[in-house]
N, C-alpha and C positions, 0 to 999 in steps of 0.2 A: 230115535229121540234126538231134536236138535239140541244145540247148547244151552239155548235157554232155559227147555225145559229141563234138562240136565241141573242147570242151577238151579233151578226151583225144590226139584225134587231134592236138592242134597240141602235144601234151607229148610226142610220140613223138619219138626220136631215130630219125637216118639217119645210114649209117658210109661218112665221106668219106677215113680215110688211116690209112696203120702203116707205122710205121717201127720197125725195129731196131735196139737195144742189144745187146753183148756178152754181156752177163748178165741175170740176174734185177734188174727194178725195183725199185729200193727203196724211192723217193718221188717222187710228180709233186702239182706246185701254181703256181698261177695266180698274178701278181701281183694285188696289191686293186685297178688300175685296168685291169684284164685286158687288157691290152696282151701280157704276157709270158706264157708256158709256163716253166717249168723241170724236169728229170728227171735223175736218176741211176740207177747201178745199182750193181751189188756187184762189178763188175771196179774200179769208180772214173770212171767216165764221167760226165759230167755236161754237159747240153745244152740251148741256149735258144732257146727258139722265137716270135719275133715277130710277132706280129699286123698286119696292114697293112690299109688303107683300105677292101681288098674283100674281108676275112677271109682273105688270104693269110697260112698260117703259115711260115714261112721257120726255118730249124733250124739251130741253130751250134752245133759242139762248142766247150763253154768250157771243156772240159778233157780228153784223153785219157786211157785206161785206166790207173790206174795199178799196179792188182792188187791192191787193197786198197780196201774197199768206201766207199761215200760213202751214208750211211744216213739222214741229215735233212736238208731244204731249207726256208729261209725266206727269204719278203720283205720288205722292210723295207714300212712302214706307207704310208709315201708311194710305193714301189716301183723306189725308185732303188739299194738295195740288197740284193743276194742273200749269204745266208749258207750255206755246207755244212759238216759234221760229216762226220766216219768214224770208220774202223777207226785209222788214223794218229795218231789224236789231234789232227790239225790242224782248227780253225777257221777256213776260208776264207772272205773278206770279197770281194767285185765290185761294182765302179761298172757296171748293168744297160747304160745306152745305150753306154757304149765299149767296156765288155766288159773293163775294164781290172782287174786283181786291184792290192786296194786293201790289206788288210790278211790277215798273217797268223800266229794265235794259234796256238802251238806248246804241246801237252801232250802228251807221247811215250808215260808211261804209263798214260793212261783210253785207251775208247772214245769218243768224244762221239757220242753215238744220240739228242740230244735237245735241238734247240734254237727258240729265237722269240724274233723281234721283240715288243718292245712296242708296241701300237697308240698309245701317246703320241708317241714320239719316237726317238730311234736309241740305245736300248739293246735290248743281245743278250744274250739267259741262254742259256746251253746247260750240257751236264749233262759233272762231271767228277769222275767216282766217287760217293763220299759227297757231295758237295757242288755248288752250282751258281755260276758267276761269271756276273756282269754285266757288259758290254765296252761302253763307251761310242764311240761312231764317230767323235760330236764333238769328242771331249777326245782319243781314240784311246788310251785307257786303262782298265785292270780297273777299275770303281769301287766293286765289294763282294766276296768268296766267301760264300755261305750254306753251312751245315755243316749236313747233314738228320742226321749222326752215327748212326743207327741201322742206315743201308741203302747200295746203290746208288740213284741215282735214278730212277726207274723214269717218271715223266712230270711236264710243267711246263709250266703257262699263265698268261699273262696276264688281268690281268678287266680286260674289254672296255672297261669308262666311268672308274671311279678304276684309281688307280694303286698297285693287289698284283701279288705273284706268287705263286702255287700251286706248291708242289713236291708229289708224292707218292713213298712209297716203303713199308716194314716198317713196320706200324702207323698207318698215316693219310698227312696232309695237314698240312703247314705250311705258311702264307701269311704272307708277308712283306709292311712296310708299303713300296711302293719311294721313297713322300716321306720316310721316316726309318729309312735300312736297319737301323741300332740299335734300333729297339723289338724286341721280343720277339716272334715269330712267334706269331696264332693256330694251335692247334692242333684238327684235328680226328680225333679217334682214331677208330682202326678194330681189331678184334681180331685181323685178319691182316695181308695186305699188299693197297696199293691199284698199283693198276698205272695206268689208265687213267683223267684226271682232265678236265673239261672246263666250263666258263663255261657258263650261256644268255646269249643274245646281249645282253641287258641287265643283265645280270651279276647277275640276282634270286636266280638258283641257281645251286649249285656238283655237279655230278656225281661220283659215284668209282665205276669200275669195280674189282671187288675180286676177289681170288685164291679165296675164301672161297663160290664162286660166290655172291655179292650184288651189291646195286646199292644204294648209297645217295645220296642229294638232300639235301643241305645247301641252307635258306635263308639266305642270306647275313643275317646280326647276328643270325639265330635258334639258340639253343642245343640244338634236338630236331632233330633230322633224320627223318629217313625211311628206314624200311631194307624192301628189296624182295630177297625169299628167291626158290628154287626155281629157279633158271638148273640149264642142264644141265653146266657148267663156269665157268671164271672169266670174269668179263664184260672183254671184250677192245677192244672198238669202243666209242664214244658219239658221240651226233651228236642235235644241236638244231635245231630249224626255229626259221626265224626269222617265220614265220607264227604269231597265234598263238588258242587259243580265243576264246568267250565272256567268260572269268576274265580273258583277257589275259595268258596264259599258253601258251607256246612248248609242243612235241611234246618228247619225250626219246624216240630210238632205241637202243638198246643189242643190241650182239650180243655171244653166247656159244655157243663151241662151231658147229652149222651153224644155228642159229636165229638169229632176231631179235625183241625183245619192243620197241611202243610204248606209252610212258609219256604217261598226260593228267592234269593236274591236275584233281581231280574240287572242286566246290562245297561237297560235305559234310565237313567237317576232320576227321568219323572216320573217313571213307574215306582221303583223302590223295588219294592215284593210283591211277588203275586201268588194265589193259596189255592189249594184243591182241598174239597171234603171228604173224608173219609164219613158213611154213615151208614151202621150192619149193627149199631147197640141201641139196648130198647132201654137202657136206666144210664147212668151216672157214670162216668168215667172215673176209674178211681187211680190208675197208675199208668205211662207212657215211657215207654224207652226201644231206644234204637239200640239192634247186634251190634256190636261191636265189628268195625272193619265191613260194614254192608250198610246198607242203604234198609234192612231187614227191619219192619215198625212193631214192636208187640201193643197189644192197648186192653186195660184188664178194665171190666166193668161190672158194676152188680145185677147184671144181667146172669152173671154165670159164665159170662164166654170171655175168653181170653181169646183175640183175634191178632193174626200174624198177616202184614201187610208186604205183601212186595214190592221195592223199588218206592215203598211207602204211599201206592197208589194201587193197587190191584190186592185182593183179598187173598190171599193163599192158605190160609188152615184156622178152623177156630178148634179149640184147645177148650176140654171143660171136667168137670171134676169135682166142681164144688158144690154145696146143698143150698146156698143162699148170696151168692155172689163171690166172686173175687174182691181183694183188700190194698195189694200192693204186688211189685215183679222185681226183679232184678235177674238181669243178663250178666254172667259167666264174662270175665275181661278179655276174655277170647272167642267168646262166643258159642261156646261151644254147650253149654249150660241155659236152661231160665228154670228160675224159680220163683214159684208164685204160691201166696197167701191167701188164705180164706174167712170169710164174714165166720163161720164156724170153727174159725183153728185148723183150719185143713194146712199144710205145706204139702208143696206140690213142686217136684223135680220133671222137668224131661228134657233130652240132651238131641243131638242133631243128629239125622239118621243115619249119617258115615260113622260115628264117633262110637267107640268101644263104650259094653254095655259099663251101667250106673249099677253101681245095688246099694240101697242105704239098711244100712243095721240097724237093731232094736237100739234105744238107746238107752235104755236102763242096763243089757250085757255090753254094748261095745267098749273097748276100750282107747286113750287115748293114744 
């Protein structure tokens, strides 16, 4: 076997465990020192899953169904704190190792579907109507509202290395400075609505998926962007490799509708970018992310298939398990892990074929 095939074979996943939720998944993600699992669904469930010395996942309900969905999960930067959003308007706060609920932010008439940690330090944006607040954990107090005044909020990141925040919504992107919530938000307009917004991992580019089926790449302090026509719907997914060319420059994956197009920064500035299609899904693209440290593409669809791209251009494994589509994926911060959600509350583990076996415990016996 030559090398290549060597590394293909050692990128292959094997499906060690599923367990079930009540409902449809609505978000699974890793803590950053991948110790933790986290998952909910849209009954209100929401469950943590410990990692242990010989990749034991151990699974506790941190919260029962409440009948009202719980639709965003984040970790705090250091991973000692998990944050959920729903339908309730509440903001739930968890200290990770006791499992203890720590704080809790009460907004009765938003959804909150949108929330994150800052990679700095322990502030929380989450999305609350028109506008976004920032909740400090240390002070244990609101320390701003941003007002996007035009829209609902429709998505919000953090950049990775300084310290902005990205709102989008009706007509672009505003970024706020978060060293001086007073200045005046850059603005980056759009002619329709951006839905889905996301950092490269050196924060060099700013992405927006737009309603308008386009795609455009803001260089951060450059005032021209890059606008990428011809999607077959609004672009829905984005996702960065954190591997990066020649240029020195990171991948952009983007789906819309059942496709998915890769984005490369090309050498010639009148080119810009040029994109290859990935197309093996028969429905909807519902989640995108690159392995960790590879070029490795997963892409979950409600098709049922969960498909593993190499070099984010050749198809190398489709992955399936569910009764009515895939929901959501998150990759293991090492890569060593995916784990994926189902339109039926299925969770679904499988780990990389070198890597010492998984076993997930009942989670009504395990403990923490």
């Amino acid at each position: 076997m030559g090398n290549n095939d060597q590394n293909k074979s050692e990128l292959t996943l094997k499906f060690h465990a599923k367990e079930m939720l009540s409902d449809y998944v609505t978000a699974v993600t890793w803590s950053p020192d991948g110790k933790t699992l986290a998952v909910s669904s849209a009954a209100g469930e929401i469950m943590l899953g410990i990692l242990g010395k010989i990749n034991k996942l151990s699974l506790q309900l941190l919260q029962t169904a409440t009948g009202k969905s719980v639709d965003c999960l984040s970790f705090s930067s250091d991973s000692q704190l998990l944050a959920a959003g729903g339908q309730d308007g509440k903001v739930l706060i968890w200290h990770v190792n006791s499992g203890k609920l720590i704080a809790s932010l009460d907004n009765k008439r938003v959804w909150v579907d949108k929330l994150a940690w800052s990679p700095h330090g322990h502030q929380l944006a989450f999305s609350m109507g028109r506008s976004v607040q920032v909740w400090n954990a240390d002070k244990n107090t609101v320390e701003v509202t941003l007002n996007f005044d035009s829209s609902s909020i429709l998505d919000l990141a953090w950049h990775p290395v300084d310290k902005y925040l990205a709102i989008s919504g009706y007509q672009g992107v505003k970024v706020w400075n978060a060293a001086d919530w007073n200045d005046d938000p850059d603005i980056l307009s759009v002619p329709s609505v951006t839905g889905a917004i996301s950092w490269s991992p050196s924060g060099k580019y700013l992405a927006c998926g737009n309603m308008d089926n386009t795609l455009i790449v803001n260089e951060w302090g450059n005032s021209e962007p890059w606008v990428m026509q011809g999607f077959p719907g609004k672009v829905r997914h984005l996702a960065w490799s954190d591997r990066t060319n020649s240029l020195g420059d990171p991948l952009l994956a983007a789906a819309s509708s059942e496709g998915i197009s890769v984005w490369e920064r090309q050498a010639d500035e009148s080119v810009g970018w040029e994109a290859w299609g990935l197309e093996v899904h028969e429905k909807v693209v519902q989640a995108i992310g690159f392995q960790p440290n590879t070029l490795l593409l997963a892409s979950a669809s409600e098709d049922g298939q969960l498909c593993l791209w190499y070099e984010a251009q050749e198809l190398l494994q489709i992955l399936e398990g569910v009764d009515a589509g895939f929901s959501c994926l998150s990759w293991h911060p090492k890569g060593q892990f995916l784990a994926a959600g189902g339109n039926n509350g299925e969770l679904l583990v499988w780990e990389r074929n070198f890597s010492p076996a998984l076993i997930i415990s009942n989670p009504l016996t395990s403990e923490l």
